[in-house]
N, C-alpha and C positions, 0 to 999 in steps of 0.2 A: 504493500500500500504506500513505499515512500514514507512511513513513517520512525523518528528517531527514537527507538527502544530504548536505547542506553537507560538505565538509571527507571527501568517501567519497573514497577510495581504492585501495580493494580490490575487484582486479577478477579473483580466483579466486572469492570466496566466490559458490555461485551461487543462482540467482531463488530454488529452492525454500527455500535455508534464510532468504532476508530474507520470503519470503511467512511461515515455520513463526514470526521475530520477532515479523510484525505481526497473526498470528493469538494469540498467546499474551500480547499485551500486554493489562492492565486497562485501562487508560486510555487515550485518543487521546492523541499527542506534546503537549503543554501550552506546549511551551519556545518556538518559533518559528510563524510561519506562515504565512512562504515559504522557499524556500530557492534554493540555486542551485548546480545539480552542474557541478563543474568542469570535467568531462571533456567536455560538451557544449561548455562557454563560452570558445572557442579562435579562433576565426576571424573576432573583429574587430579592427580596428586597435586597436595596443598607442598608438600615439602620434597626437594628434589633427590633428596637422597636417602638409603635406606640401607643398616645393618642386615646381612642375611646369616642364615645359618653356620656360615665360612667361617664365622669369627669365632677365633680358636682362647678368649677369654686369656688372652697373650698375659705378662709380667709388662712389656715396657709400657702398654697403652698407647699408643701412638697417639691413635685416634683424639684422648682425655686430653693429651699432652697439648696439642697442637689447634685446638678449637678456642678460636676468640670470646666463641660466647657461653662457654659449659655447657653448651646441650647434651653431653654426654655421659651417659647414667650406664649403672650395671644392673644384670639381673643376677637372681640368688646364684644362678650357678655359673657366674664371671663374664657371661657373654656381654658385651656390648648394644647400648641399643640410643637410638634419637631421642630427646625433648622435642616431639614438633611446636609445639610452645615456643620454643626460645630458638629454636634453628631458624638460621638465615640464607642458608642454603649456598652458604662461601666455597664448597667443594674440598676445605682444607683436609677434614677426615678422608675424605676421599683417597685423594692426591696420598696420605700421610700411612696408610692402612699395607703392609707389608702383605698382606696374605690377600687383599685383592676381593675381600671378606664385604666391603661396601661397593653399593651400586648407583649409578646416576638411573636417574628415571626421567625422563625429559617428556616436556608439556609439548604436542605436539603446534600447537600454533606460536608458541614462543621459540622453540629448535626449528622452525622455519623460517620464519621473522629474522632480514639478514641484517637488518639493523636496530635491533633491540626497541623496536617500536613497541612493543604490546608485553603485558606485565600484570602480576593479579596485585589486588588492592588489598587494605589488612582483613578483609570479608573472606578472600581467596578467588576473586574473580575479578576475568580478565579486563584489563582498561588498553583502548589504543591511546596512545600519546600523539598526540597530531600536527606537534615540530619534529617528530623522528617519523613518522610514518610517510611512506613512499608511495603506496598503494596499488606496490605490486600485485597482492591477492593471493600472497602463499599461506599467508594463517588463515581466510578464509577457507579456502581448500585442504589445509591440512586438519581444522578441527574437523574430529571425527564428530561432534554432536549434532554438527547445524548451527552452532551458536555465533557464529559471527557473519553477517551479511552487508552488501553492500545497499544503501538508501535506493529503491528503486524511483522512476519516474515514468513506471508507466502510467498510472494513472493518471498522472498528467497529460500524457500523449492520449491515449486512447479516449479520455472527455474532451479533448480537444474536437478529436476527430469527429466524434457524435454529435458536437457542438456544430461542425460543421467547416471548423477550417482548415486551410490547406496546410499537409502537411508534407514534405518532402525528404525524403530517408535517402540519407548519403551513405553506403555501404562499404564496410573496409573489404578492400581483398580478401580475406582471409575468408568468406563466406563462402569461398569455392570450395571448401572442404565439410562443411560444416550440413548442409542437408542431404538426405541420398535420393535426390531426384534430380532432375534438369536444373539449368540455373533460374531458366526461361520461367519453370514452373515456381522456384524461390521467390522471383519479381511477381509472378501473377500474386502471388499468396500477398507480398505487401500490397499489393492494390485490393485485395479482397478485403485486407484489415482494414483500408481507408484510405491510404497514402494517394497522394497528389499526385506522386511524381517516386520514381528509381534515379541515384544517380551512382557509379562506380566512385569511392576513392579512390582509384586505380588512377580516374582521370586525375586528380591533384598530387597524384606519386607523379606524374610527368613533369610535372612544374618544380615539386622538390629534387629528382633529380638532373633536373640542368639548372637551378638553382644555386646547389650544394656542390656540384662538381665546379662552378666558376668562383664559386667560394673556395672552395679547398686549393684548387691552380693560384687565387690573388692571394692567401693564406700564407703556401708555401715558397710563393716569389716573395713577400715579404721577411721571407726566414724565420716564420715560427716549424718547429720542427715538425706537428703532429695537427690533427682536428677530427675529431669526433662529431658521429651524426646527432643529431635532436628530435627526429621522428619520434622515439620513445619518452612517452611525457612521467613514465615511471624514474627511467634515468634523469630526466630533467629535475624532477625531486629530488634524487640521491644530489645530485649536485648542487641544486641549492639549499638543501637539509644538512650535505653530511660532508660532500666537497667541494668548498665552493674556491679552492684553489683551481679547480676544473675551469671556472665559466669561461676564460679567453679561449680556451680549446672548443669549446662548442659550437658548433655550428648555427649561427642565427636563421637560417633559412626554414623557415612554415612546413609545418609537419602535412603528409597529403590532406589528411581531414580541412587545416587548415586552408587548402587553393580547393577541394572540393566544394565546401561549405560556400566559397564566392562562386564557383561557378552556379552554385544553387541559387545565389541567393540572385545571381543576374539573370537569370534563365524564367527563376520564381520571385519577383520582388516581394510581393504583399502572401508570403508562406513563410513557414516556421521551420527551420530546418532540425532534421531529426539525425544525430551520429547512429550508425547502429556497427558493434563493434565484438572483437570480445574482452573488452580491455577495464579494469576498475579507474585507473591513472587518467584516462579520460574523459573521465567524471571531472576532475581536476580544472583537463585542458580546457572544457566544453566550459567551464567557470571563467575562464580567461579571451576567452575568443567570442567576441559581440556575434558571429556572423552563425553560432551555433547554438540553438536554443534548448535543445533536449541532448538525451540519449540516454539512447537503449541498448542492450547485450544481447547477444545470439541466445542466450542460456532465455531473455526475456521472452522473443519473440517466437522460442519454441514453445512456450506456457501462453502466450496470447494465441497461437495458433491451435492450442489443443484450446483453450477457453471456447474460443469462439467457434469450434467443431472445425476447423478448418484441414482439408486433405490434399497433402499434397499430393498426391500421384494425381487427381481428380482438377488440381486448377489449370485454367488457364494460360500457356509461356505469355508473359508480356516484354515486349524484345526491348529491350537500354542501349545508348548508346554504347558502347566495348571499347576500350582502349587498343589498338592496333598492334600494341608494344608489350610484347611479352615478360619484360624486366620488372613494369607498375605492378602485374598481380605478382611478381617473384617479392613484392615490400612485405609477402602474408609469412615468409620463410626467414630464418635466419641466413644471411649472406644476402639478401635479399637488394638491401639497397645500396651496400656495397658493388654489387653485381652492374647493378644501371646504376651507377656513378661510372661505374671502371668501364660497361658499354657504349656509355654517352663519349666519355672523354677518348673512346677509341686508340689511336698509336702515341697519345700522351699515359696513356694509361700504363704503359709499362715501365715508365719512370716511375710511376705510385705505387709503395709496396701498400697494400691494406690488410686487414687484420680483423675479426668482430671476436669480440667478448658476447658471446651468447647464454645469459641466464647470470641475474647481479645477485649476486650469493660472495659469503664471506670473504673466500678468496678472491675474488674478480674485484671487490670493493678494496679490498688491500692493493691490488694491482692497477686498479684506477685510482688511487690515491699516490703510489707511489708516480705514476706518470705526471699527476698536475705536480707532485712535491721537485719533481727533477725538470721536468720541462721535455721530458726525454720517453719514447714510445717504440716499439718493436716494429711496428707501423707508421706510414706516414698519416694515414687515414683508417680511422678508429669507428667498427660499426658497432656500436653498441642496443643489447635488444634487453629486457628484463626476466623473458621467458624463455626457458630454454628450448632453443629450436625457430624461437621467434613468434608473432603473434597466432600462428597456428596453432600455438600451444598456451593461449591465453587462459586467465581464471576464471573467466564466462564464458567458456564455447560451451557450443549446443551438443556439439560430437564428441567423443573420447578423442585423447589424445592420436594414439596411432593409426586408428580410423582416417582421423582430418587429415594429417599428413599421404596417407598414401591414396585418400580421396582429391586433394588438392594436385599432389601428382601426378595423377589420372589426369586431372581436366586441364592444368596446362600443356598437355601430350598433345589431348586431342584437337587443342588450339592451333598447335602448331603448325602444321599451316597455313593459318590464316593470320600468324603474325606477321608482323612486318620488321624491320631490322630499322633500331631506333636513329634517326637522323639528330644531327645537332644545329 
């Protein structure tokens, strides 16, 4: 429904009057964009570590020895065991335990969490922190309960559309993996739902990449040594969150969503443009860019499409215009827009070594930080994506993982002749 759980408590008030909230509201929630309902977030361990049976009731103590805060008690017959009371969960028993007797037990949304964005409160329940959060979507998908979601906006979109006005859904690439029919029959089904108009991001990956490659060429005639892509509005966080030694390496050049959303908005003056994507971080971007008014996730428009009975083998193809250029849908993959950077710029292209960091986890974050600290890169040009494998493997698709990927593969196969070889 779009609405922020965090901190819900009330569990009289029922579905129909938070449906009557999020139908009466003007605006989708602005304030957060994830949250985490408490009432779900109950059933992982409160404390990270735990004495097992191993522990052989030793003479030196280690464990006793070496704990800042005494949480370390015996029982009658010598064995060791936690105060979860007083443990802080410092790993020192751990670390200190000779016989290997104690165990970490990790929170599945916080051991995925690559920037210690999300943490429990003295309740035991999870808080995201929202100057460290990136919105990648890996604690999302890593809680096993359900308890952590992203704020949705359908209900926005979809009373719009009853309301009657035009809406027009700019599509990421990556949607070519994401349903198992025609694509023809993917666009009919958004016009079933209401939409105005289809338009590919594909078309605005065109714009970013002859954009970004005349950036990176004026970049490296300048003598800075390296530049990283900006497509990724997850990385764009990390970088203003976590390294903001990074920004001169960045690429200023508009992510596709960004050139698709104008061509929407030229084509559609007086409509609303709709992202549809698989991505949380764009929730973000769609807050920073006037030209974008909603967005939705493939994970949304597979539940708006069962809601409203909708079949896909049964709709109608409705044909969009297609990008020509095989490189704009390759932005759904990792290498992706590396690939049309290094196509575009053709026999310049082999003076440019490139390089992508695919999936921003601990180590990648170490190794982009060591780049902005030096000024110094393995590559001259840096593609960096948050997901591993790249947005086909986003934390809202509609398809499983390796499904998308060797469905995506498939359909740019059978493109391929009807691509065209990208001109500059």
């Amino acid at each position: 429904m779009g609405l922020d759980m965090t901190d819900e408590h009330d569990e009289v008030t029922p579905l129909s009057e938070y449906a009557r909230l999020a139908l009466s509201r003007p605006e989708p929630d602005k304030e957060n964009i994830m949250c985490v309902i408490d009432e779900a977030c109950s059933s992982c361990v409160q404390i990270n570590y735990e004495i097992t049976n191993l522990c052989r009731g030793c003479v030196a103590r280690s464990c006793y020895m070496n704990c800042p805060k005494d949480a370390i008690r015996f029982k009658k017959n010598g064995q060791a065991m936690i105060d979860h009371d007083t443990c802080v969960s410092c790993g020192i028993c751990h670390k200190s335990c000779p016989y290997h007797a104690i165990v970490y037990i990790p929170v599945p949304c916080e051991e995925a969490c690559p920037v210690k964005a999300i943490s429990k409160d003295e309740h035991g329940i999870e808080h995201i922190d929202e100057s460290k959060c990136i919105y990648c979507g890996k604690c999302m998908n890593a809680c096993p309960f359900g308890a952590i979601f992203e704020i949705s906006q359908t209900f926005d979109v979809l009373q719009r559309i009853r309301k009657g006005e035009k809406m027009v859904a700019i599509v990421a690439p990556s949607i070519l993996g994401q349903f198992k029919t025609s694509i023809g029959q993917v666009y009919g089904a958004f016009k079933e739902i209401g939409f105005t108009d289809v338009i590919e991001v594909a078309e605005g990956a065109m714009a970013t990449t002859s954009n970004e490659a005349h950036e990176l060429l004026e970049k490296l005639e300048e003598g800075q040594k390296f530049m990283t892509t900006s497509c990724c509005p997850s990385y764009i966080e990390l970088v203003e969150k976590h390294i903001p030694d990074m920004k001169p390496y960045v690429s200023t050049t508009g992510s596709p969503m960004y050139y698709a959303a104008r061509i929407a908005k030229e084509k559609h003056p007086d409509a609303k443009v709709v992202f549809v994507g698989p991505c949380v971080a764009k929730r973000k971007e769609v807050r920073r860019d006037e030209a974008v008014d909603y967005i939705l996730t493939f994970e949304e428009i597979g539940s708006i499409l069962d809601g409203l009975g909708i079949e896909l083998e049964q709709v109608q193809e409705f044909s969009v215009l297609h990008t020509s250029v095989r490189e704009a849908h390759g932005f759904a993959q990792a290498g992706g827009v590396m690939g049309a950077v290094k196509a575009y710029l053709k026999e310049e292209a082999d003076k440019i070594n490139a390089i992508q960091v695919s999936d921003i986890n601990k180590k990648n974050i170490a190794l982009l930080r060591a780049c902005a600290k030096t000024g110094k890169a393995a590559g001259q040009f840096i593609e960096v994506m948050a997901c591993e494998g790249g947005c086909i493997t986003g934390p809202s698709t509609h398809n499983d993982i390796v499904s998308g990927r060797r469905q995506l593969a498939q359909e740019l196969l059978k493109r391929k002749e009807s691509y065209e070889t990208m001109d500059r």
